[in-house]
C-alpha positions as CSV (number, residue, x, y, z in Angstrom):
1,X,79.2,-55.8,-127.5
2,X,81.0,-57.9,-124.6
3,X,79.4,-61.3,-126.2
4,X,80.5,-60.1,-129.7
5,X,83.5,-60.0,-127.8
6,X,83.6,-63.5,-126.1
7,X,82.3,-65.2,-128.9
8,X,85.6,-63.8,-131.2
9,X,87.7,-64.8,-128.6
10,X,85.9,-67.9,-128.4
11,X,86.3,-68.7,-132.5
12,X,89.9,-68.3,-132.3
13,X,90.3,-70.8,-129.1
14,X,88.3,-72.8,-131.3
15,X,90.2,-72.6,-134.5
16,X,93.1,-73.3,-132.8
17,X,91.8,-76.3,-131.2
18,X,90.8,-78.0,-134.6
19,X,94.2,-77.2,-136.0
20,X,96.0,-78.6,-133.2
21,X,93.5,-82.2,-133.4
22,X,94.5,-82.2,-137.2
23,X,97.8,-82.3,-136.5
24,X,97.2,-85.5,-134.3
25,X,96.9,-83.4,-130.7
26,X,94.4,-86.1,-128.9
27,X,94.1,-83.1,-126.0
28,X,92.9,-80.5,-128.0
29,X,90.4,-83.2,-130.0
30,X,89.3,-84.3,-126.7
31,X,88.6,-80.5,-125.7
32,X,86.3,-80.7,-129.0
33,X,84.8,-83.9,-128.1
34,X,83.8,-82.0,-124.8
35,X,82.1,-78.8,-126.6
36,X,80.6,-80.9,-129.4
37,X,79.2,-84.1,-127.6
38,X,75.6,-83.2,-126.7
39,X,75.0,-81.8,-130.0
40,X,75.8,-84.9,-131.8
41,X,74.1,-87.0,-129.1
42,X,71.1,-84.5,-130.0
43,X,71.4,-85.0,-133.5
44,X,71.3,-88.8,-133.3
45,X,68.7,-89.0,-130.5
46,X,66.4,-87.2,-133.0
47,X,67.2,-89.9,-135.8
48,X,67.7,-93.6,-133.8
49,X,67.0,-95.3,-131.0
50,X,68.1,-94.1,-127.0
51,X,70.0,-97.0,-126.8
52,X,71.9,-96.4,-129.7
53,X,72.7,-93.0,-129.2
54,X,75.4,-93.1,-127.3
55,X,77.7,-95.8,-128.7
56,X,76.8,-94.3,-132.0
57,X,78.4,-90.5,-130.6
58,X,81.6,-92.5,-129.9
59,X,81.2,-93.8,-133.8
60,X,80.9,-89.9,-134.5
61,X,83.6,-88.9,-133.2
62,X,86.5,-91.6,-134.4
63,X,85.5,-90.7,-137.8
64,X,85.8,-87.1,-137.6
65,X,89.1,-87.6,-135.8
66,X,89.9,-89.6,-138.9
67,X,88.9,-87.2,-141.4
68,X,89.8,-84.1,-139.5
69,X,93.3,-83.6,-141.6
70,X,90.8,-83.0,-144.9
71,X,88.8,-80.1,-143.4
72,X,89.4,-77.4,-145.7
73,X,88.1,-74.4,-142.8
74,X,87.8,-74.7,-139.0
75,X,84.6,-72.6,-139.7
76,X,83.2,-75.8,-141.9
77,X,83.7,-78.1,-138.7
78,X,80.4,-77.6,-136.9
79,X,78.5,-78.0,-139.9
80,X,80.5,-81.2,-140.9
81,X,80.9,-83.1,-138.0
82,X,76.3,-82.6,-137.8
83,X,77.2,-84.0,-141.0
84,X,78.6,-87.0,-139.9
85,X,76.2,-87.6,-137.3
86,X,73.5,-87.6,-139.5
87,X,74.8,-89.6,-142.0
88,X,76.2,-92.2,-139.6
89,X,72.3,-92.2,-138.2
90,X,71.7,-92.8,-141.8
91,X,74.3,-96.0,-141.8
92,X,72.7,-97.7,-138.8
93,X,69.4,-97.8,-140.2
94,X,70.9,-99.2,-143.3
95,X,73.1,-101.6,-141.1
96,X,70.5,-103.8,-139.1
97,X,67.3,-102.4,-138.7
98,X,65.6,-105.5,-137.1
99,X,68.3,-105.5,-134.1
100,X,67.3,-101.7,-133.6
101,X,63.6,-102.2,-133.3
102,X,64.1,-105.4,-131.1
103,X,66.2,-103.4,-128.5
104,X,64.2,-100.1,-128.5
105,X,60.6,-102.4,-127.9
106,X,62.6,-104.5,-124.8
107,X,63.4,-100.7,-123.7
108,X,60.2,-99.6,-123.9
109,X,58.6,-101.8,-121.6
110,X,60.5,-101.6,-118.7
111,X,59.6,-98.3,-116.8
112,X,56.7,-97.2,-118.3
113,X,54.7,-93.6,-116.7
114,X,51.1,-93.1,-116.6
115,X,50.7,-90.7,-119.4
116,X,53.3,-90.4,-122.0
117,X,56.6,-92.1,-121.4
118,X,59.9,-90.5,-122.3
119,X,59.8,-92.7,-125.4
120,X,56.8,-91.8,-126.6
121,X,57.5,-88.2,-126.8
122,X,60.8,-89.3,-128.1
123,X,58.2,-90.7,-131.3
124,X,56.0,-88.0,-131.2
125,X,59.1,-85.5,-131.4
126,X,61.2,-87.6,-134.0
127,X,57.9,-87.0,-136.5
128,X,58.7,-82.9,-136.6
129,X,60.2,-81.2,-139.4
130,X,63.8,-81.7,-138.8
131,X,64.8,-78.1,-137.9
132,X,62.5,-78.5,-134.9
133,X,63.1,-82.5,-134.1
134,X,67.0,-81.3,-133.2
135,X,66.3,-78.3,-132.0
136,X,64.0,-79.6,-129.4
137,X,65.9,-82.7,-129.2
138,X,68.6,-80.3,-127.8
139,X,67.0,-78.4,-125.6
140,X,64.9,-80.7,-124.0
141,X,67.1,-84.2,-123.8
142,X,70.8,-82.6,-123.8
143,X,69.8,-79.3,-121.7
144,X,71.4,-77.1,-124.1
145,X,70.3,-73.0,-124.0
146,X,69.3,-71.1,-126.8
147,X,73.0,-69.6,-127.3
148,X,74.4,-72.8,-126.8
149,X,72.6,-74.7,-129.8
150,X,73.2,-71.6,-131.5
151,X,76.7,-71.4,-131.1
152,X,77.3,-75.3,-131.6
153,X,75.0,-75.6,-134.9
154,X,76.0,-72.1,-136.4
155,X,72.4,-71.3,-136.5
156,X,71.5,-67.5,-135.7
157,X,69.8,-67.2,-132.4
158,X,66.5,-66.3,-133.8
159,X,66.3,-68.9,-135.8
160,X,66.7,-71.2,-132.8
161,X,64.0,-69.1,-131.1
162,X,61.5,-69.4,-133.8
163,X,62.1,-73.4,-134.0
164,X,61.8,-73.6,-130.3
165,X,59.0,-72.0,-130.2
166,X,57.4,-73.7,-133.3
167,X,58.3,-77.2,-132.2
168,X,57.0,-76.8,-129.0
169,X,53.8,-75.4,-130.1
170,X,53.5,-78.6,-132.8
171,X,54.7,-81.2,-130.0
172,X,51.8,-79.8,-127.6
173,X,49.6,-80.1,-130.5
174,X,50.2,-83.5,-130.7
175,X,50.4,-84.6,-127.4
């Protein structure tokens, strides 16, 4: 009942905060940036190179401020802004996929691990269904719990359970 509670409470702080941001308040977009940040960075880890990643969030986020004014319902913004992620990971590809694979192999080779390197499970994770590649991606590169990729992704928490537990099971298959 008490997390019922918080997570009402939480909804309305949060509703507030995306109507504030569409009115132009760079605060309470910032605030937003804050809660939302790791997901996207999960989201386009799962899709395009590390190296990318990051700059690409910062792409993410200048169009959603952008846009914000034509979200119809705060409840839509999760949903849209993993929208925007995806489809911006989407537009790099399209953009200059040579320069991508040229970074990520100089990347590669400096600090490599007996075993497999961070990268290569990076591969091995990025070839998961993609309910279990950001899901994992989540959990395991931005340190997110279960409630927290629940709450930022508007999955249930059973679902994020189940794909946990699924991905995991099809990453140690494959390593």
């Amino acid at each position: 009942m008490m997390m019922l509670v918080q997570a009402q409470l939480g909804t309305g702080q949060e509703e507030k905060l995306i109507a504030a941001a569409a009115q132009g308040d760079r605060g309470a977009f910032g605030e937003l940036y804050s809660r939302y940040a790791r997901m996207v960075h999960g989201i386009l880890l799962a899709r395009v190179p590390p190296g990318e990643a990051e700059d690409l969030v910062q792409d993410v986020f200048v169009s959603a401020m952008r846009q914000l004014r034509g979200l119809r319902t705060a409840a839509a913004f999760r949903g849209w802004l993993g929208a925007i992620a995806r489809n911006r990971a989407m537009d790099y590809f399209r953009q200059s996929r040579q320069h991508a694979e040229f970074d990520e192999e100089v990347e590669r080779t400096h600090g490599t691990a007996p075993g497999h390197t961070a990268f290569e499970i990076l591969d091995l994770i990025r070839t998961l269904p993609e309910a279990y590649r950001e899901t994992l991606i989540l959990r395991l590169v931005e340190g997110m719990t279960g409630p927290e990729i629940a709450q930022r992704t508007g999955l249930t928490p059973e679902s994020v359970r189940v794909n946990l537990c699924r991905g995991m099971k099809m990453l140690r298959e494959l390593l």
